[in-house]
C-alpha positions as a Python dict, from the first residue, in 0.01 Angstrom:
ca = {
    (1, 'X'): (0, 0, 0),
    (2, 'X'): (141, 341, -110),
    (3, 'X'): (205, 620, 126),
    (4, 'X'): (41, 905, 31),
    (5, 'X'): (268, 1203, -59),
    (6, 'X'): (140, 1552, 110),
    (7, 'X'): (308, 1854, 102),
    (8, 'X'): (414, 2054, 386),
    (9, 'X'): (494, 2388, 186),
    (10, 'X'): (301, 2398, -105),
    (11, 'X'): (522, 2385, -440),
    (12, 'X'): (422, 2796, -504),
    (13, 'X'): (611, 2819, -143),
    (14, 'X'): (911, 2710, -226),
    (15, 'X'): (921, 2805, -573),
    (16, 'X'): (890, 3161, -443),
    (17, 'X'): (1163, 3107, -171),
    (18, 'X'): (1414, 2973, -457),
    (19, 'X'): (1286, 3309, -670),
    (20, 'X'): (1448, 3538, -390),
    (21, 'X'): (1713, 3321, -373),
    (22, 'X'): (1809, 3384, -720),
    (23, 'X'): (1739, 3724, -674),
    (24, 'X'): (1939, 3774, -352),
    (25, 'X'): (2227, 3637, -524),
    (26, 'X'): (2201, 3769, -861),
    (27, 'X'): (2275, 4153, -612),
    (28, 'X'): (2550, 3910, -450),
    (29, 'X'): (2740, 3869, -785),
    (30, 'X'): (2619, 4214, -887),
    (31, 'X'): (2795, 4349, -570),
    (32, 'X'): (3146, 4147, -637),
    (33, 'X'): (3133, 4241, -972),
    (34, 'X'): (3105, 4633, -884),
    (35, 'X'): (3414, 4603, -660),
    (36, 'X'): (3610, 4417, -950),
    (37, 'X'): (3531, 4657, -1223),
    (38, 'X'): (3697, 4919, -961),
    (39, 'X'): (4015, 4747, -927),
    (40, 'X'): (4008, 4663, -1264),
    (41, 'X'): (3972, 5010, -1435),
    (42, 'X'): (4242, 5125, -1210),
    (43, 'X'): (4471, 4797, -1229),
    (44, 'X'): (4455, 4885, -1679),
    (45, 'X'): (4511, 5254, -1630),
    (46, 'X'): (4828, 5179, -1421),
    (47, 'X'): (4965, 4930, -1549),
    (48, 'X'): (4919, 5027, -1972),
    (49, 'X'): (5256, 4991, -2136),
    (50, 'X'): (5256, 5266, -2371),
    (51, 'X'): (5382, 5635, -2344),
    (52, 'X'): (5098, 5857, -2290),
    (53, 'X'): (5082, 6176, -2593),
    (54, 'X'): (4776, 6334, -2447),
    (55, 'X'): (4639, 6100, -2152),
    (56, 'X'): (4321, 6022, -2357),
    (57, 'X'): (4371, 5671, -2427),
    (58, 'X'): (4494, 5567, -2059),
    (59, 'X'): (4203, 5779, -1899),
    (60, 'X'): (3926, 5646, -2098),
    (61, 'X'): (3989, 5257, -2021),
    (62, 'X'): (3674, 5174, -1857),
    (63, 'X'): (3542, 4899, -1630),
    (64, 'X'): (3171, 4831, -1637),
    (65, 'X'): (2932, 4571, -1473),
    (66, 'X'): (2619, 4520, -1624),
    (67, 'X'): (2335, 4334, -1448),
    (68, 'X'): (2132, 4063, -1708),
    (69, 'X'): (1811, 3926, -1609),
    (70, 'X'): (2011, 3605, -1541),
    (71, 'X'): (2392, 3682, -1492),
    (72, 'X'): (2625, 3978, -1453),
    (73, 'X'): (2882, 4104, -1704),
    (74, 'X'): (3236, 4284, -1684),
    (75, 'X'): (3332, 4504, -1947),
    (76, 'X'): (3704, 4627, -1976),
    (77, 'X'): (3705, 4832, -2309),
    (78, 'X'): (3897, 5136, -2465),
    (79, 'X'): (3687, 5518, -2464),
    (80, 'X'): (3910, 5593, -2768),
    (81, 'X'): (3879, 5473, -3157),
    (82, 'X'): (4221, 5354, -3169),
    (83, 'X'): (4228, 5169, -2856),
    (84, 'X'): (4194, 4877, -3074),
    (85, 'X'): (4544, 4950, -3231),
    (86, 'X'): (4706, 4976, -2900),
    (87, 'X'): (4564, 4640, -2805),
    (88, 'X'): (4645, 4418, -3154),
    (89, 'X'): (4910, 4659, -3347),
    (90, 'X'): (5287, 4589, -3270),
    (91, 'X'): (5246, 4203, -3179),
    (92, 'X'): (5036, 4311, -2876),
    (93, 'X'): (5310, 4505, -2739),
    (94, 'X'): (5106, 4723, -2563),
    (95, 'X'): (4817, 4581, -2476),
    (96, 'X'): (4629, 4574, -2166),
    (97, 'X'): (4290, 4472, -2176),
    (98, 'X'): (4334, 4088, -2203),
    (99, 'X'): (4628, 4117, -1957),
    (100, 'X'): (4413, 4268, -1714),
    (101, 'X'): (4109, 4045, -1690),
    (102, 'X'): (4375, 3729, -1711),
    (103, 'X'): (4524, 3908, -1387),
    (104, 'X'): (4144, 3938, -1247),
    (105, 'X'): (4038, 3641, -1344),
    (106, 'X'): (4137, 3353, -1067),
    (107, 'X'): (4068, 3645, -830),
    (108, 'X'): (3697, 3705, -933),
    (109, 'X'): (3642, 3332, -994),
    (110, 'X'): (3795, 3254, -614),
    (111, 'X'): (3531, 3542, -482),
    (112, 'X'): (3262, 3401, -664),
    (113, 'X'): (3295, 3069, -493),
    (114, 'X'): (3345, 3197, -148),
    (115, 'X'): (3040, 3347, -240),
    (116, 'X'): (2859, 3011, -299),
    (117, 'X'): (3045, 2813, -33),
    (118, 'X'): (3250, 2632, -294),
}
C-alpha cells in the first residue's frame, strides 16, 4: 500500500523562496562584480605599457558591470577609436585589456565561490 505524498509547503512556497534566492544572489554577484570593475579600471590605467601623448587613451579605459536578467557582465574596453590598435598593433606590445582580466580572473572566480560556499 502506497504512502500518500502531502506537502508541507506547497510547491508555489518554495518556488517563491528559490525566486528570492536567485534574486538575492544575482545583487550578491552584482555586488562582487562592482568592486572588481573598480580594481580593474584602475589595475589597466596603471599598469598600460605605452607612453601617454595626451592621456586620452589611458584615462578612458573603462570597467563596467552590467546586471542581465540572469547573470552579470564585466566590461574592460577602450573610450578611444584607436584603442583597438594599442591592443592588436605591434604584436600586442602594448596591450592591456586581455592582460588585465587574465590578472582578475582567478581572483573574481575565487570570490565568486566563497560566495557560494564552494
Amino acid at each position: 500500500m502506497a504512502t500518500a505524498f502531502r506537502w508541507i509547503d506547497p510547491p508555489s512556497v518554495i518556488v517563491r523562496g528559490l525566486d528570492d534566492y536567485r534574486k538575492r544572489m544575482l545583487e550578491a554577484v552584482y555586488s562582487l562584480a562592482m568592486y572588481f570593475v573598480a580594481r580593474m579600471q584602475a589595475h589597466a590605467q596603471q599598469n598600460a605599457s605605452w607612453t601617454d601623448q595626451t592621456g586620452n587613451a589611458r584615462a578612458g579605459l573603462r570597467a563596467v558591470a552590467i546586471r542581465l536578467a540572469t547573470a552579470v557582465v564585466i566590461v574592460l574596453f577602450h573610450t578611444m577609436s584607436y584603442g583597438k590598435w594599442l591592443e592588436l598593433a605591434n604584436q600586442g606590445r602594448f596591450q592591456i585589456l586581455l592582460p588585465t582580466l587574465q590578472t582578475f580572473y582567478p581572483q573574481i572566480l575565487a570570490a565568486l565561490r566563497r560566495l557560494v560556499g564552494k
